[in-house]
LUMTOR-448009 format. One record per residue (C-alpha): residue number from 1; residue in three letters; chain; z, x, y. Coordinates in steps of 0.02 Angstrom, whole numbers. Example, Ala and Ser with C-alpha at 12.3 -4.5 7.8 and 13.67 -1.06 7.14 Angstrom:
BEGIN
   roti   gudren   paro       c3       c1       c2
      1      Ala      A      390      615     -225
      2      Ser      A      357      684      -53
//
This chain:
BEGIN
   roti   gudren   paro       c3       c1       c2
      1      Unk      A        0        0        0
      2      Unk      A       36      150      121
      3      Unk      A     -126      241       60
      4      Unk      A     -230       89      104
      5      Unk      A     -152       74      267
      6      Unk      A     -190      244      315
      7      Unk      A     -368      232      242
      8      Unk      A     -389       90      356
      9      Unk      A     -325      181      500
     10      Unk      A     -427      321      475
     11      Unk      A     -579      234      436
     12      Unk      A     -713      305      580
     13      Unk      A     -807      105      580
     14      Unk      A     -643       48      652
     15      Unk      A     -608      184      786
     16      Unk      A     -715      109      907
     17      Unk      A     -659      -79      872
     18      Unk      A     -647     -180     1006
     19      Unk      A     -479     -261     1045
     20      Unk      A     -449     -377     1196
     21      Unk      A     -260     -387     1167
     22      Unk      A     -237     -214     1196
     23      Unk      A     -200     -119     1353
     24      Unk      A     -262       61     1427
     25      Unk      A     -120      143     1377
     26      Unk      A      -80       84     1180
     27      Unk      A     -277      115     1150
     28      Unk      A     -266      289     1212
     29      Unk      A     -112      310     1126
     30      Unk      A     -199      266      959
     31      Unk      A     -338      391      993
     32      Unk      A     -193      496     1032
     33      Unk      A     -107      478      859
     34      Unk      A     -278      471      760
     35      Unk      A     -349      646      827
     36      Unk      A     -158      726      779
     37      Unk      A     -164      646      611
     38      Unk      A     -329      724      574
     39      Unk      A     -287      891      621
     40      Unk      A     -127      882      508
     41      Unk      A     -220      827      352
     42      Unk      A     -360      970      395
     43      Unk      A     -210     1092      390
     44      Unk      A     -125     1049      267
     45      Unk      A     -302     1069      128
     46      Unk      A     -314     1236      232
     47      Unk      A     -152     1277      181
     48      Unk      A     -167     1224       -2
     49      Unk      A     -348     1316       -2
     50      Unk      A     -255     1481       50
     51      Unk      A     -106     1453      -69
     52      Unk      A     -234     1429     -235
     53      Unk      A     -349     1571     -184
//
């Protein structure tokens, strides 16, 4: 149930969604949040890459 919630919020077809409900702020937030979660899951397989090899 987690796994499919982050899937969803890392799916690229809904970073561009548009959302009327939301302000300025929470969407850059969002953007924010999705750019820092991507760099920590590229890290961490860099990590693991350089750990097995």
């Amino acid at each position: 149930m987690i796994l499919k919630k982050i899937a969803g919020y890392l799916n690229p077809l809904t970073l561009f969604e548009k959302n009327e409900n939301q302000s300025f702020n929470l969407k850059m937030m969002h953007g924010i949040n999705r750019i820092s979660l991507f760099m920590f899951l590229i890290c961490v397989i860099i990590m693991l890459v350089k750990f097995v090899f």
